[in-house]
N, C-alpha and C positions, 0 to 999 in steps of 0.2 A: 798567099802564104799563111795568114791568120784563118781564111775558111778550114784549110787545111788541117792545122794544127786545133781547129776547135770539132774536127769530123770524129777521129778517135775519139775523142773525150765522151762525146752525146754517146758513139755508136757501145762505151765499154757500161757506159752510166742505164743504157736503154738494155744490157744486156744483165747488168746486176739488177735490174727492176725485173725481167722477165724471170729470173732464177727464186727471185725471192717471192714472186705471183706463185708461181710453179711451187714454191714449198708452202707455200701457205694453204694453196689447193691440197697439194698429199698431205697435210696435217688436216685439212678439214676432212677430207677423203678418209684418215686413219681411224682419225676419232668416230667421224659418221657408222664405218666400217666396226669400230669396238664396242658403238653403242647397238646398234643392230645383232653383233653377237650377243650381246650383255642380254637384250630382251630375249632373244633365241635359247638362253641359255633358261631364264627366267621362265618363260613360259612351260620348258620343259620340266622344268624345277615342280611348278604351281602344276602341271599335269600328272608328274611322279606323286604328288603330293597330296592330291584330289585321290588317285588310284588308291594308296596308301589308306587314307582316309574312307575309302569309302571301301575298303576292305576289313578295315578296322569295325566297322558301322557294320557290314553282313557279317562280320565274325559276332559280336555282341549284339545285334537285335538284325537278325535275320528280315525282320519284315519292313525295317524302316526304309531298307533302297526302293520297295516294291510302292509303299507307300505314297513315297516321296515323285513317283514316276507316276502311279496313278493321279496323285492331285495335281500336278505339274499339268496333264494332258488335259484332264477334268476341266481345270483353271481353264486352261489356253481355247475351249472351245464354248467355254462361256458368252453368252452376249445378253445384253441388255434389254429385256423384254418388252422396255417401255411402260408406260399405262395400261390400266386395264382394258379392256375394247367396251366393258360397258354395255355389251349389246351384241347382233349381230348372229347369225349362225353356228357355229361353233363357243358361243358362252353360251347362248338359248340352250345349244344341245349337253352342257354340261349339267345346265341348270334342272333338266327334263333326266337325264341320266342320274343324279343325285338325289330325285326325286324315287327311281324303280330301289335306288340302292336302300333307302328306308326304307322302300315297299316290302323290301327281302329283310332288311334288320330291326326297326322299330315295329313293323308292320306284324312280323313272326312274335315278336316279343309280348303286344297288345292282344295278340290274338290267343293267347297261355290260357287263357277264362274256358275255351272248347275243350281242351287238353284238361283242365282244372275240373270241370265237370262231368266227361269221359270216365276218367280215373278214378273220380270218387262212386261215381254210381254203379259200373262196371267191372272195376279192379278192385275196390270196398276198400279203398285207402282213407286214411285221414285227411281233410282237408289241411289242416296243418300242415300235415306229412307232403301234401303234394306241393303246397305251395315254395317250399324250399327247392324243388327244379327249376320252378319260373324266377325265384330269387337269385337263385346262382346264375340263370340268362343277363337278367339287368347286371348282376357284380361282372361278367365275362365282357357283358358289352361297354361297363364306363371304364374296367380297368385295364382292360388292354388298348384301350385307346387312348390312356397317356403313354403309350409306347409306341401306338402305331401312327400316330400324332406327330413324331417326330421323325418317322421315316420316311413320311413323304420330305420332311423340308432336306433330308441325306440326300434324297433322287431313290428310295427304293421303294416307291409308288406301289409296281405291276406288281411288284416281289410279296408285297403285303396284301397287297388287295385278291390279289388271283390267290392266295394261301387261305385268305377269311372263307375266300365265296366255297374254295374246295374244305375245307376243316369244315364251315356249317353246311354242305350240304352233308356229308359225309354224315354228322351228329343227326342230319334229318332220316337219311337212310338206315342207319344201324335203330331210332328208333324205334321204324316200325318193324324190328326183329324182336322189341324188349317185349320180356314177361316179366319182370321181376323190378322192383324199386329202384335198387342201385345200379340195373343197367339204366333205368330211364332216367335218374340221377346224372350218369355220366355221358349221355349222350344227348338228348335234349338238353339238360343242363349247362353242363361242364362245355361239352363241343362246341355245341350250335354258339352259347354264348361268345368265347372265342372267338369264333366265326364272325360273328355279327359285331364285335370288339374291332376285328382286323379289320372290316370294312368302313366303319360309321364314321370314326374322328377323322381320315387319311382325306375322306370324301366332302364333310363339309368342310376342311381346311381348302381344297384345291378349287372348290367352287366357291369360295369369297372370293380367288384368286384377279379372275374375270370380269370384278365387277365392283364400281365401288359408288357412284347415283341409285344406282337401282338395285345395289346390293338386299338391301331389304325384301323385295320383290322376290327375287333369288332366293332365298333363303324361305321365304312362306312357300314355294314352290317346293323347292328338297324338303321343306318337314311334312307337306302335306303327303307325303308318298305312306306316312306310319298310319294316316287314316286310310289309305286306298289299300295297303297291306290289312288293317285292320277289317276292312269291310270284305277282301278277295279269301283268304285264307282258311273264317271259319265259314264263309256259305261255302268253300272247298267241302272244307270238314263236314259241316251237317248234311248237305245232299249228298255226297259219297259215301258217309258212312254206314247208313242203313243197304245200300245197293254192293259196296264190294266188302266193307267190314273194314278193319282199323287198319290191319298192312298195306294194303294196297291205296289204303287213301292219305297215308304219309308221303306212301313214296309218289304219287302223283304229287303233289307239294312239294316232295325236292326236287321233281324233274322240272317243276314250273322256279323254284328258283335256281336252277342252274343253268337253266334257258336267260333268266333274267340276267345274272351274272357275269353271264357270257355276253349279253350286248352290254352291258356297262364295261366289261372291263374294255372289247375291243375299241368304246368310244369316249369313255374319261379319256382325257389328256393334259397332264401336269401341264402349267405355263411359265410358273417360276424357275431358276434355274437351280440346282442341290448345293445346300450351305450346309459344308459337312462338318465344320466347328462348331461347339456349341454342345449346353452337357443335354443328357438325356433327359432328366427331369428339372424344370427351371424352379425350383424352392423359393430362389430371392422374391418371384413370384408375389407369393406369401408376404411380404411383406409390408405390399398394398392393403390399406383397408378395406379400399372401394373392392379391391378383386377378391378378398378374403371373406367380405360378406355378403360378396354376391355366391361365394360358392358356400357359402353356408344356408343361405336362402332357396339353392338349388339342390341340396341335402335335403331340407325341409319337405319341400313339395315335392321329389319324388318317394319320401317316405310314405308319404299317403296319399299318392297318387295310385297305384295300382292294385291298393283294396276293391276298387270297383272293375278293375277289369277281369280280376281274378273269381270274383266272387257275386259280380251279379247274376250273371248268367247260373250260377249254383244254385242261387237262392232262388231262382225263378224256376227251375226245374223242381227243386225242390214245393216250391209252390202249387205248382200243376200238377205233382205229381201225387 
């Protein structure tokens, strides 16, 4: 009689536990359920809002979505290049290619002495007078290479370099069409040095790249090319010139650097990856003493560094003659 009377009891007690399981479930179930909406809702919110936002952005600077999507991918395909290799086939071969690229711009530059001498005794120009072509060469070649200096570390290496090799052949070719001062002012001069600008700073920047034990090594390599330009370009000149005459022995000259050009460019190859931050010309620079008197000490010596290349070979014609 007492099992009896105590069966109801557990069975009503077991049934108000399962009711109050059961609401405790669909309150967790509601909430879980509101907060899930809440994000859904959120997200779409932070989506409207983003769209908004980045319509606002192409409505007032049209370039900045475009921007932001190029560095974005740029970024993402970045890697880590590690150490330099130091060594090895492909740095040997930058090292040896960095070397033709002076052959074709410091090399043309050193060689202005043939040109310098041509012109005075055949064209009866002033020495003075001629030597402001070969001076605007060197001004085209240190000062566009604080600009082109900075476009290799952007990533626009080929863009620069394949534009030098074509602007100075181009100055090489309209030379030998000049008859008159101011065309060969502006073509030998003006061009070529540009030319020879867009190539030079882009080139020893990317071949220190490669290397940094034997970096020194590397670099006696890429400068020795201004001597090999210097010794190929006027035995060009002097034994052509008697045999085809002045036109025809330039433009042999720029078919021989646009052959060169063209293997350098197919075989440079940038290593670093493009840091496109960063201002154009770094002034704070300047700030260093050490760096400020070294580039005052490199003002000095090319001040009177190319009286002799200009003008010995003058004086020596002049002398035998």
């Amino acid at each position: 009689m007492s099992l009896r009377s105590q069966t109801p009891g557990n069975d009503e007690k077991q049934e108000e536990g399962r009711e109050k399981h059961s609401l405790v479930i669909g309150r967790h179930e509601t909430k879980e359920h509101e907060r899930n909406t809440l994000h859904l809702y959120e997200d779409e919110e932070i989506q409207i809002t983003g769209v908004h936002s980045r319509r606002d952005e192409a409505k007032y600077n049209p370039g900045g979505i475009l921007t932001k999507i190029l560095t974005g991918r740029s970024n993402a395909s970045l890697k880590d290049p590690g150490p330099p290799p130091d060594g090895g086939l492909k740095a040997w071969t930058q090292a040896f290619m960095g070397h033709l690229v002076l052959l074709n711009t410091w090399g043309v530059i050193t060689s202005f002495g043939v040109f310098q001498t041509y012109y005075t005794s055949q064209l009866g120009f002033a020495p003075s007078t001629v030597s402001w072509i070969g001076s605007i060469q060197i001004l085209g070649h240190f000062f566009v290479g604080t600009f082109s200096g900075r476009a290799l570390d952007a990533g626009y290496f080929y863009w620069v370099f394949i534009a030098g090799v074509l602007v100075e052949c181009l100055g090489v070719f309209m030379t030998s069409l000049c008859t008159s001062y101011w065309q060969l002012f502006l073509a030998q001069g003006l061009c070529t040095g540009l030319g020879c600008g867009l190539q030079f700073c882009p080139t020893m920047s990317l071949v220190t790249t490669y290397f940094s034990k034997r970096r020194n090594l590397a670099v006696a390599i890429v400068a020795s090319g201004s001597a090999s330009g210097g010794i190929i370009y006027p035995t060009v000149m002097r034994e052509l010139l008697p045999r085809l005459g002045f036109g025809w022995t330039v433009r042999i000259m720029g078919f021989i650097m646009l052959a060169v050009g063209a293997l350098t460019a197919s075989l440079l190859k940038p290593r670093l990856p493009p840091r496109r931050s960063g201002p154009l010309i770094e002034i704070s620079a300047f700030n260093e003493t050490t760096y400020s008197l070294y580039c005052v000490g490199v003002f000095l010596c090319i001040w009177g560094q190319f009286f002799a290349f200009y003008y010995v070979s003058l004086e020596l014609f002049s002398f035998v003659a």
